[in-house]
Phi, psi and omega in degrees: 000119176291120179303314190315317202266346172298299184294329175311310191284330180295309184309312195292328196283336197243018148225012165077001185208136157332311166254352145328287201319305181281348171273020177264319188267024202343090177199144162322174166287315188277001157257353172291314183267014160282312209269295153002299180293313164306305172294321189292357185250313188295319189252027198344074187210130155319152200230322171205153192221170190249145179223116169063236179253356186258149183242101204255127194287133171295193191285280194300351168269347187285299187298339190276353201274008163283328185263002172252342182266317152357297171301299176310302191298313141350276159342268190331301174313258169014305204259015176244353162282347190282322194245021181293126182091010191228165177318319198311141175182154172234113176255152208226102204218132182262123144234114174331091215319312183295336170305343212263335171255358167228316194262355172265329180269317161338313197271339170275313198298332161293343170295275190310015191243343186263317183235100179254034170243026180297134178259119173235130166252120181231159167263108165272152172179195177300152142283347176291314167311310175294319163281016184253339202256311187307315219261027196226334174080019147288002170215110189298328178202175198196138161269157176177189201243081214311136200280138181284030225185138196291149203273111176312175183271010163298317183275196164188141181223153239197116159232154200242333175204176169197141200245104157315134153324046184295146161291129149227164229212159153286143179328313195300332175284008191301157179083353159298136187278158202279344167289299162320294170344293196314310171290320192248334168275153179316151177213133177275091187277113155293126201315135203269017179277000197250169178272345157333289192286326171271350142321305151310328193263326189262356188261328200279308175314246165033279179276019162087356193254094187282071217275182187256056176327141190232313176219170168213145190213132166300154162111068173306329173295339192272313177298310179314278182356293218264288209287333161280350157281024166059020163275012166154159178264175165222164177243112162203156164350141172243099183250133191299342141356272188344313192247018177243340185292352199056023182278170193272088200227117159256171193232127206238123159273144184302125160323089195123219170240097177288149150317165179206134158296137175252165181214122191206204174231125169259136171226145162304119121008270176223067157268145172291342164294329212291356142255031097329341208244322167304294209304279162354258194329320200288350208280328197289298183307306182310323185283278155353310187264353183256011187250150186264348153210078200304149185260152209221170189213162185280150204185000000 
């Protein structure tokens, strides 16, 4: 049995199409649905069937596809214990999708100055989800939002910033005190599916405060927008963007001990990757500790 055709069936169940699979293995459709077929013949079951433009894992592609990603991560270890200590490598990295644009290209480009034959693969997703996939050993690390929930002992976490809670406001409101903001202005909510907007939801419940809502949204960039066009404040993370975007924005701080969001790296433990994984953190830490407000993104 060819690993190649193993990885072909995996790739097509996880992105539903034949040809997603072959521009993800950059090969045709038609060796893509060769080699399909060919393990489906070694093991004799259909393996995946089409619904429509989707290509759908069958009963029996169903049962085998935990023990076919099994196999790949297998491989993958092999060839990265074989080459330990040397550039060669492949890391397998979870990042929280707004992080992908501010706190993952500082830390590769210092990655890549040190190993620059790394083969790196990311997963953007939630972060409650990425940390359930390291610790499942489908990922060697993850940038994410530090998880509220005890971390196994599979795991290690690594924090790189922590973002306090802020008002943010149009420019024309600086110097305002921020329970007032809160109170009297429209407000604009970060969504409580993130751990940001319920760090919020739960400081406004605390202090008594009911703002007037006028909408909710995911996205801190899409709320600054929204909050320079007077349409209304917010409480969120104090992420440094923010004050880097040239928008008209001031940052109203909380009275007290504000909450704080963490940002960090969760890592595999005894991943066979794991001085790559060193090497990361250290890159990460390095980026950080030289930004006088390093940048982290909502998630």
């Amino acid at each position: 049995m060819d690993i190649r055709f193993i990885q072909s069936f995996v790739t097509v169940v996880d992105h539903g199409s034949v040809a997603e699979a072959a521009r993800r293995l950059d090969l045709t459709a038609t060796a893509i649905t060769s080699r399909v077929r060919a393990l489906e013949v070694d093991l004799g079951v259909r393996l995946v069937t089409r619904a429509g433009r989707t290509t759908r894992p069958t009963e029996a592609g169903l049962r085998i596809l935990d023990s076919a990603r099994a196999v790949l991560r297998a491989q993958r270890d092999l060839s990265a214990l074989a080459h330990e200590g040397t550039e060669v490598g492949e890391l397998r990295l979870g990042c929280f999708v707004s992080a992908l644009t501010s706190v993952l290209p500082p830390v590769l480009e210092r990655l890549y100055a040190v190993h620059p034959r790394l083969a790196l693969f990311v997963t953007p997703g939630a972060s409650v989800e990425l940390c359930r996939r390291v610790a499942a050993g489908e990922l060697d690390a993850a940038v994410v939002v530090e998880p509220q929930f005890a971390i196994t002992k599979a795991c290690r976490w690594h924090e790189l910033q922590a973002e306090p809670l802020v008002v943010i406001a149009h420019s024309s409101l600086a110097g305002s005190d921020a329970h007032e903001l809160l109170r009297r202005e429209p407000f604009i909510r970060y969504e409580r599916s993130v751990l940001g907007g319920q760090l919020a939801d739960r400081y406004l419940r605390q202090q008594g405060i009911w703002p007037e809502q006028r909408l909710e949204i995911d996205g801190l960039l899409a709320i600054a927008a929204l909050v320079e066009r007077k349409l209304g404040v917010s409480l969120l993370p104090d992420w440094s963007w923010l004050w880097t975007s040239g928008m008209a924005l001031a940052r109203i701080p909380l009275p007290g001990l504000a909450p704080v969001r963490r940002i960090g790296v969760l890592a595999a433990v005894n991943s066979p990757r794991r001085k790559l994984i060193e090497a990361f953190v250290d890159q990460a830490y390095s980026v950080f500790s030289t930004s006088e407000s390093p940048q982290s993104s909502g998630g």
